[in-house]
N, C-alpha and C positions, 0 to 999 in steps of 0.2 A: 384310650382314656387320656392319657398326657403327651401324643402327639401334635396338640394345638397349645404349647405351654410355650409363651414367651417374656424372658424376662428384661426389661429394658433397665439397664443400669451404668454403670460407670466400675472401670476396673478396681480406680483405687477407691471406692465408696467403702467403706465395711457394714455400712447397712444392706448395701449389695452384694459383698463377701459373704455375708453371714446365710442370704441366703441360696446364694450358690453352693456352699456346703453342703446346705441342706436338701436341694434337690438333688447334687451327687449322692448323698448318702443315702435316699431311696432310689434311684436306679432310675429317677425319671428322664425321658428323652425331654429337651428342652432349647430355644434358641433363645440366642445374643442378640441384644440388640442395643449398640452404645450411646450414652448418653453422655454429652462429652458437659462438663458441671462447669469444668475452668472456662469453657467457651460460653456457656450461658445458655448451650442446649436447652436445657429443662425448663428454659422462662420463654421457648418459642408459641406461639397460638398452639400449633399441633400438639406440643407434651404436655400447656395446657391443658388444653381437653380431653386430653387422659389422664394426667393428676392433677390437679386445682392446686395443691399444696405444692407442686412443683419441685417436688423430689425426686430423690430415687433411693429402692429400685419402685417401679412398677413391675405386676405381674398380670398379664391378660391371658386368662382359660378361657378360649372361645369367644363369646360374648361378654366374659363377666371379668370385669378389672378391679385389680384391688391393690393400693401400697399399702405402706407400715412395716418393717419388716416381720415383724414380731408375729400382725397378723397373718402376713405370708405362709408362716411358717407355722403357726397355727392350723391352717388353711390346708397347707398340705399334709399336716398330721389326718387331718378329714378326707382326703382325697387318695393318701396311699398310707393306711395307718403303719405298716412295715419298711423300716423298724420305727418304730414310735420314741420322737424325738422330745414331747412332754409326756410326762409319766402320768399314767391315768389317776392317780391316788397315792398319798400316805407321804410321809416325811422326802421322798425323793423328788416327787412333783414340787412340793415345795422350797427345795435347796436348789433343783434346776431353776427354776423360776426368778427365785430368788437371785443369784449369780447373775444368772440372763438381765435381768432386771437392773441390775448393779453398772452393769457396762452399756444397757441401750439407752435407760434412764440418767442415768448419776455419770456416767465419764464421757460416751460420743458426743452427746446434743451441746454440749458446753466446748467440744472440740472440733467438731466439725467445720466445714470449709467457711460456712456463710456465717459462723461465729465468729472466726480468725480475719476473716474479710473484715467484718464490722468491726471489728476492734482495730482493726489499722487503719478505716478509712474513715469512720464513723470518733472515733476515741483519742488518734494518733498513735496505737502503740508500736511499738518499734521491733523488730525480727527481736530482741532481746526479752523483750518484756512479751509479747505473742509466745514466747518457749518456756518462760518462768511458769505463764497461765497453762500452756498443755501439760510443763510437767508436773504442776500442782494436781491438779484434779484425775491424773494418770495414777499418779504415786496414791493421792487418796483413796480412790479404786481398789487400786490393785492390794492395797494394806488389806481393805475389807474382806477379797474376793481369798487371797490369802488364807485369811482364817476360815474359810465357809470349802475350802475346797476336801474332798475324804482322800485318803492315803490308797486310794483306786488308781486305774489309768488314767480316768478321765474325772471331770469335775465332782462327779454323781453317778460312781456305781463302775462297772464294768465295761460298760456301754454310752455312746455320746450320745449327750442329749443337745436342748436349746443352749444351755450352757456353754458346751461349749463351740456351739455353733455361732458365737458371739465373743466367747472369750479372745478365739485363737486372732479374727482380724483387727483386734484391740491390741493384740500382740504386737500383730503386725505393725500395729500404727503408732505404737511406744515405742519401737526398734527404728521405726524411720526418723520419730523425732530425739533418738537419740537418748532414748531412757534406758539404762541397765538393768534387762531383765533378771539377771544371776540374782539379786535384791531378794525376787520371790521365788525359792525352791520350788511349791510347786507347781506356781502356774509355770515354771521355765520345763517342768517334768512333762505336764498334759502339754505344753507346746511340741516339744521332743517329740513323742508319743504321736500326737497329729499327722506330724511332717511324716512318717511313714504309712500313713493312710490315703490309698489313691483320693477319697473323697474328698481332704482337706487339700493333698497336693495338686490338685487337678482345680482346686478354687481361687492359688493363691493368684494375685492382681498379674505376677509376669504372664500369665500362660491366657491370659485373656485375649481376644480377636483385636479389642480395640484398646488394649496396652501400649502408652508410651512411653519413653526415659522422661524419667523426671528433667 
């Protein structure tokens, strides 16, 4: 069934983190395949014509491609329902969701790389003023994500959902730009919590094939 799963992405993407998680936490077999973003990979004809939108990640099951991460990840809830990473019904589905929603909507797309690009090259902002803007909308985030998260291990309940298949590379990406997680008790707890989870450790960006030093 998911021996034709390939996911084309970029190690430090965390729309591609998020769903590397997620296929480690269903036990899917699955291959690499790097999309290098700082090089301009993703704008070649070829990755055109597998994503128009020229992102990442893409995921190709056999014949059938699909980006977005969110609906990846959707996608595979359909394809390997165990463990089910949005919750079928009732207040839990909608707090995962809701979280999830908080960090792919409201913090990455405003931080991500071809934002930071345009703002330097398109705007003139300067290394100073490009780290004011990440940790604006970081810190806003994470205020919200904060308050919505339950005194669980993980975002929502006992069990990781979307949540935090989304929280943790957001983590990630507030620590590389130099934001003090200690701030948020307990997203710094579900972070903690992760890190001992082959699923998350085996996702994060070092351990990727086509990982490089910054």
């Amino acid at each position: 069934m998911s021996d034709d799963l390939t996911l084309h992405g970029f190690f430090n993407s965390s729309a591609s983190y998020r769903v590397r998680i997620a296929l480690n936490l269903k036990g899917l077999a699955w291959r690499h395949v790097g999309v290098n973003i700082r090089e301009g990979e993703q704008r070649t004809p070829a990755y055109r014509a597998l994503n128009p939108a020229t992102l990442v990640p893409t995921l190709v099951h056999g014949n059938y491609v699909l980006s977005q991460s969110m609906v990846i990840i959707d996608y595979l809830d359909r394809l390997q329902p165990e463990p089910l990473l949005i919750p079928i019904g009732g207040k839990s589905r909608d707090r995962a969701l809701e979280i999830a929603h908080l960090v792919a909507c409201d913090i990455h797309p405003v931080n991500n790389l071809r934002v930071l690009k345009y703002l330097a090259t398109s705007l003139d902002a300067g290394d100073e003023q490009k780290a004011q803007w990440t940790h604006h909308w970081i810190e806003a985030g994470f205020d919200a994500i904060e308050a919505l998260i339950s005194g669980h291990r993980w975002c929502v309940g006992d069990e990781p959902s979307i949540a935090d298949c989304c929280l943790i590379p957001q983590v990630a990406n507030a620590r590389r730009a130099g934001v003090d997680i200690s701030r948020w008790p307990r997203i710094a707890r579900v972070d903690l919590h992760a890190s001992t989870v082959p699923a998350f450790a085996d996702a994060v960006p070092s351990r990727q094939p086509d990982f490089v030093s910054p």
